[in-house]
Structures are given as C-alpha cells and as structure tokens.
C-alpha positions as CSV (number, residue, x, y, z in Angstrom):
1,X,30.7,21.0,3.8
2,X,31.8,17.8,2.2
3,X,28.8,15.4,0.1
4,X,29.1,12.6,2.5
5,X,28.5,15.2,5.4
6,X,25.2,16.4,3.0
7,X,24.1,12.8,2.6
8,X,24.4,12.3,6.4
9,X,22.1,15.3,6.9
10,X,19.3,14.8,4.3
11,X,19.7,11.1,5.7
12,X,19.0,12.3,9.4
13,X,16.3,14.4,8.1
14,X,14.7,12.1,6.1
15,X,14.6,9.5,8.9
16,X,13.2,12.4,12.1
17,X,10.3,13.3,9.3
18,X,9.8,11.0,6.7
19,X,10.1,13.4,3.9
20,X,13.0,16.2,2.7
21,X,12.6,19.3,0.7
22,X,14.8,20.9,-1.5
23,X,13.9,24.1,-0.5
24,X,14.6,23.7,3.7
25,X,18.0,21.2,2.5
26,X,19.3,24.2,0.4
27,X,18.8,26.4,3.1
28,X,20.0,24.0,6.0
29,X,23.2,23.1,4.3
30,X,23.9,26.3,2.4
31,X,24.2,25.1,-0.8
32,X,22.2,25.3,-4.0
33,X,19.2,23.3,-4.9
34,X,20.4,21.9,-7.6
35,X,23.1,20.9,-5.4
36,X,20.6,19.3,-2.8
37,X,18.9,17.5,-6.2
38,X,21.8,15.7,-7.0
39,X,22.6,14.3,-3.5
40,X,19.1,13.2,-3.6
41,X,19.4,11.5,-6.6
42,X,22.4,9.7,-5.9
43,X,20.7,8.6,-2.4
44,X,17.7,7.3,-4.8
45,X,20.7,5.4,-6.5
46,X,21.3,3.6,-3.5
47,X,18.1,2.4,-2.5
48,X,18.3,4.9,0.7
49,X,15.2,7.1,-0.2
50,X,12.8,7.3,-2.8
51,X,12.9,11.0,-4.9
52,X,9.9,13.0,-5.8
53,X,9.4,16.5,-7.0
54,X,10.3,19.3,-4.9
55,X,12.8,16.9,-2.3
56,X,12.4,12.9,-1.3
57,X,10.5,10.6,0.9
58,X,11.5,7.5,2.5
59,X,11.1,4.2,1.6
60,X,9.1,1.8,3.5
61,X,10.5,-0.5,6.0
62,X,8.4,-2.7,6.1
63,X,9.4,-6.3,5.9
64,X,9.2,-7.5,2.3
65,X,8.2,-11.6,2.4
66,X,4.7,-12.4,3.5
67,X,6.2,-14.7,6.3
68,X,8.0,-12.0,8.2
69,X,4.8,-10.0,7.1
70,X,2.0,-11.9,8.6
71,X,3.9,-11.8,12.1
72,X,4.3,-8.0,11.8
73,X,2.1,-5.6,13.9
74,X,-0.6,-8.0,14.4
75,X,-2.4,-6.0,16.9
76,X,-3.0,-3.4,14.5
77,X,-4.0,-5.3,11.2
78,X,-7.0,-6.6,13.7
79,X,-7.7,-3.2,14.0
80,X,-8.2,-2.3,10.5
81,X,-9.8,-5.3,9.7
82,X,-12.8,-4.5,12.5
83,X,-12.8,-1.2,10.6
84,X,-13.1,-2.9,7.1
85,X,-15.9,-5.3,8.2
86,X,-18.9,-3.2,8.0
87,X,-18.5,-1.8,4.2
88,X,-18.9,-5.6,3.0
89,X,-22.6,-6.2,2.1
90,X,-24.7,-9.5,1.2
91,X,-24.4,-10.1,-2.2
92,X,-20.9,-7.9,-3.2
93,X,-18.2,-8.9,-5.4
94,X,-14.8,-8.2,-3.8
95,X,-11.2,-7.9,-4.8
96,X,-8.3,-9.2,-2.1
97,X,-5.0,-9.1,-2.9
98,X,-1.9,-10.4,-0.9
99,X,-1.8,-7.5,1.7
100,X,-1.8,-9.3,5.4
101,X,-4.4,-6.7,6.4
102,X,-6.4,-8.3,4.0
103,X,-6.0,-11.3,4.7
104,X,-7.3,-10.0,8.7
105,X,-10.3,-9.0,7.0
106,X,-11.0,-12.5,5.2
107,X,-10.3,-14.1,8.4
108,X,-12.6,-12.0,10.2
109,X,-15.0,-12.8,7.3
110,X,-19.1,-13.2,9.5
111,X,-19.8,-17.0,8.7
112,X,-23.7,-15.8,7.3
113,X,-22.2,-12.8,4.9
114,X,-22.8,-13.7,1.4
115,X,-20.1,-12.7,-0.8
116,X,-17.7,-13.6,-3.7
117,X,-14.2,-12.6,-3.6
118,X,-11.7,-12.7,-6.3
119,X,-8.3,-13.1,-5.6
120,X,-4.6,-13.6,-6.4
121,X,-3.6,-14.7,-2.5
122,X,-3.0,-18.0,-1.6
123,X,-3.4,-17.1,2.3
124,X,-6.3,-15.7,1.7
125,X,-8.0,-18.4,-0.6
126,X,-7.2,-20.6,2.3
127,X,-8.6,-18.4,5.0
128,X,-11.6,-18.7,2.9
129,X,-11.7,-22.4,2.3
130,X,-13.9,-23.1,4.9
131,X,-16.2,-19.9,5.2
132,X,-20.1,-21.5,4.2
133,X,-21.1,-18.4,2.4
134,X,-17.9,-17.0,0.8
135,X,-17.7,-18.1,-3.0
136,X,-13.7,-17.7,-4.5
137,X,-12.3,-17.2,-7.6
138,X,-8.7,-17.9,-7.8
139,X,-6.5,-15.8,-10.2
140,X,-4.1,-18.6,-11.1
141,X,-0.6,-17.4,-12.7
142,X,2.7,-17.1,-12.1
143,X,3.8,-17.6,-8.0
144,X,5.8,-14.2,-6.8
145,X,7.2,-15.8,-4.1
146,X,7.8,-13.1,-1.8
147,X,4.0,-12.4,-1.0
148,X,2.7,-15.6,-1.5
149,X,0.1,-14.2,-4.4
150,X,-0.1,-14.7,-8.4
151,X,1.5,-12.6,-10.7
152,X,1.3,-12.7,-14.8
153,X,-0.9,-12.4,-17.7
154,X,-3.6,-15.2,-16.8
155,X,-4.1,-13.3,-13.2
156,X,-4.8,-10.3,-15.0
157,X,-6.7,-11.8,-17.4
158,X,-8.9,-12.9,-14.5
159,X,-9.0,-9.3,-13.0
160,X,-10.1,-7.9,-16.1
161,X,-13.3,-10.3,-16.8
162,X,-14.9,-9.1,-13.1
163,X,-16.5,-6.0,-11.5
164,X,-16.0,-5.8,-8.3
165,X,-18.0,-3.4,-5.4
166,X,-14.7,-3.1,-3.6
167,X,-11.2,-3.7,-3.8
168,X,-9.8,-4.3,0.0
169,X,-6.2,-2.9,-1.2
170,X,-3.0,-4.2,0.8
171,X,-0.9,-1.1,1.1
172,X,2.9,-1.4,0.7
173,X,3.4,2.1,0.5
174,X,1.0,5.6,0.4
175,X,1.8,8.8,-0.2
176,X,-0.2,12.0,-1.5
177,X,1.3,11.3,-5.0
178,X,0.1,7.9,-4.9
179,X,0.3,4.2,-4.0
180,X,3.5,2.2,-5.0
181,X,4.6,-1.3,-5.1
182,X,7.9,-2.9,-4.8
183,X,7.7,-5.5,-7.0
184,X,6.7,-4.6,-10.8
185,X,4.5,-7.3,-11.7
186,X,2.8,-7.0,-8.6
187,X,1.9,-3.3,-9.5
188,X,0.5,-4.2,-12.7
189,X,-1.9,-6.5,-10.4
190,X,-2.9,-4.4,-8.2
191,X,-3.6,-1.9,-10.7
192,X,-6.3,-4.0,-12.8
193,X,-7.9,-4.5,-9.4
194,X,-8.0,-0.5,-9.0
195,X,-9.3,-0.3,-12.9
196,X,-11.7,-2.9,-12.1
197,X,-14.0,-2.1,-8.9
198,X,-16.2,0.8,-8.0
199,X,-14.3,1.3,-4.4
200,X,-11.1,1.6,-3.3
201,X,-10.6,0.9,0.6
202,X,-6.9,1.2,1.0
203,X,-6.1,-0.8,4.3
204,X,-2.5,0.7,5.6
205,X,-0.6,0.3,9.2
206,X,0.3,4.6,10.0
207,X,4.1,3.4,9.4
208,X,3.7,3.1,5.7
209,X,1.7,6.8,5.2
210,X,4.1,9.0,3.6
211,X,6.6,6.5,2.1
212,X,7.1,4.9,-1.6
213,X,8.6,2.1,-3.6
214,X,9.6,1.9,-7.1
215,X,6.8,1.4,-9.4
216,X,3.6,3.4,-9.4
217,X,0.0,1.3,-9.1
218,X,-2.4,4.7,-9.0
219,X,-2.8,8.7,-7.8
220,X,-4.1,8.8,-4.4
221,X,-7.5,10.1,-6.1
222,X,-8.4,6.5,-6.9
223,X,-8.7,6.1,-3.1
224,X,-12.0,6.5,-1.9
225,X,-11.9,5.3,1.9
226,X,-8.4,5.1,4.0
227,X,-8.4,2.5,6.6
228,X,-5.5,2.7,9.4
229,X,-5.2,1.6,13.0
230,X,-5.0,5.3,14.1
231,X,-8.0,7.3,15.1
232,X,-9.3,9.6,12.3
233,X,-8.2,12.5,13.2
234,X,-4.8,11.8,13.8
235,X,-2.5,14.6,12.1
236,X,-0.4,12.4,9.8
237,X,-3.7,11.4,7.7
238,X,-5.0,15.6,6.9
239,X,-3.7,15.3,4.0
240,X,-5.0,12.2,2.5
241,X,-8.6,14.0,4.0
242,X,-7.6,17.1,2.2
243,X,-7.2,15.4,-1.1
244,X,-11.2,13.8,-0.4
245,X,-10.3,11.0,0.5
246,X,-12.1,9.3,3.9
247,X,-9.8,8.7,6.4
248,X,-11.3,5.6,8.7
C-alpha cells in the first residue's frame, strides 16, 4: 500500500471515530508502527489532525471567529447555559472568558443575583451592561480579533490580582489529556483564569469532546464540573467521569 492510500485511511478513520491508534492503524494497514507514527506526523504537519501519544485525535471544527461562533448551535449553548445557572451564588466572584456558551450564561444572568464577574470579553461585558446587580471588571489589553476578547500582559495582569469562586470556561477543544486553545495568547489567558479560581465548570457543545488544538491551557484534572448539552450519561462523556470529573 502506497502513503497516500495510508493517509486516506487513518484520514477516514479519524473522521468515523474521532481518534486513531497506532496499535489498530499498524494492524489495519499491515505496516509497522513506526510506520503508522510518521504518517501521523506528517498529517499533524498539515493541519489535518492533531498527534498525541499512542495514535492522533482530530481537530475541532468548530468555526474559529466569534461571529460565525455566536450563530453556531444556538439551541444547545441555551442548554448549557440553564445547566450553568444554578452553581452561581449571591455574592461570588466569577471568571468569563470569550467562549459563546458563556456568554449564554451572562445573558441568562437572574436580574436579582448578586455577583462580580471578571472578564476579557467584549460580548459579554456588553451582555452585562445593563444587568442591576452584576458588578464587571474589564481585563483591558491587546484585541485578538477573532474571538472578540483581550489578550496580553495587562489582561493577565488583571487575572492574576483576583480570586474567583468559578471560572465559566469556553471550551474550544477537550480531550482526556486536556483542554487546548487555538490561538497562543489566548491559552496563556485562559490559563491564569484556571490558576486563579477555586472551580472549573468547563461549558463544551458534545462536538468538541475528544478533539484538540495547538497549544495546551491545563490537564483535564483541573476540571471539576463538565457542562454539555447531552444528558449525563451519555457514553462519549465516561471518560471524563472516569477521570472524577462531573459530567452535567
């Protein structure tokens, strides 16, 4: 068999499960696994997967700029958010980054809950704008474009000088080796937020379980609540609840 015939196949694979492994590929296309770990790498190369240890998962796909974003499986960001509501108390300091589920949850905000958020969104400051009760803090910094949120050294200095009860964390990408980001600025973001608050409620649509981007924000141990659209028991999510974390 020929290596664009291989890359066809892990391709096909990769696309009917989400995930390849060297093991099964070596077997499948009776070739060697170090054979199988260099297609895979040059597939990496190309942007078509993402590799990990022991094979490769895919990539999101996901659109990438907020405004094809926020139009994106509405239905199911409402979802989550109605899930999110109920761990915000009185009183709580809260982290929001640019995720569009989280900005469902500050739209869905209870007009008497009284709360401060922190955040680096612009779509969320301005879903806040009007709430009576909702104090803001604006990290200011440099705009990244693409998701409509601040980026830099001041935003993280902001991140840095607060403790928050919760971080409501957007999800680009989830996987049982971790969370992952596209953008690497955005990573470095997101994890000061993760460094910075005593819970993690990861808010992610079921399409973006199992995948991964470029640059690494935390190990899936941070997580302490998963929030998705699917029930709870849905099979995709045993792992996550076999690692401890709460699938919602």
């Amino acid at each position: 068999m020929v290596k664009e015939e291989r890359l066809q196949l892990i391709l096909q694979h990769l696309t009917r499960d989400n995930k390849v492994q060297l093991a099964e590929m070596s077997r499948l296309l009776n070739v060697s696994e170090d054979t199988v770990r260099r297609d895979i790498k040059e597939l990496d190369v190309m942007g078509l997967l993402k590799a990990v240890r022991g094979g490769a998962i895919a990539n999101s796909t996901i659109p990438q700029h907020y405004r094809d974003r926020e139009k994106y499986d509405i239905s199911h960001k409402l979802r989550i958010a109605e899930k999110a509501i109920p761990y915000i108390k009185n009183g709580q300091t809260i982290f929001m980054d640019g995720g569009t589920s989280v900005l469902a949850v500050a739209q869905m905000l209870p007009k008497d809950l009284k709360i401060q958020v922190v955040t680096n969104s612009f779509p969320v400051a301005e879903a806040l704008e009007d709430h009576p009760n909702a104090e803001m803090i604006f990290a200011g910094g440099r705009l990244y474009k693409t998701a409509f949120t601040t980026i830099g050294q001041q935003a993280i200095d902001t991140i840095r000088n607060v403790r928050a009860n919760i971080y409501f964390f957007g999800v680009s990408s989830i996987h049982t080796i971790g969370l992952t980001a596209r953008s690497y600025e955005d990573s470095l973001v997101k994890r000061n937020m993760v460094e910075n608050a005593q819970q993690i409620i990861a808010l992610s649509t079921l399409e973006k379980i199992d995948t991964a981007e470029a640059f690494f924000i935390c190990p899936i141990t941070k997580v302490d609540v998963l929030i998705t659209e699917a029930d709870s028991d849905n099979a995709k999510l045993q792992p996550y609840r076999d690692l401890g974390v709460m699938v919602i």
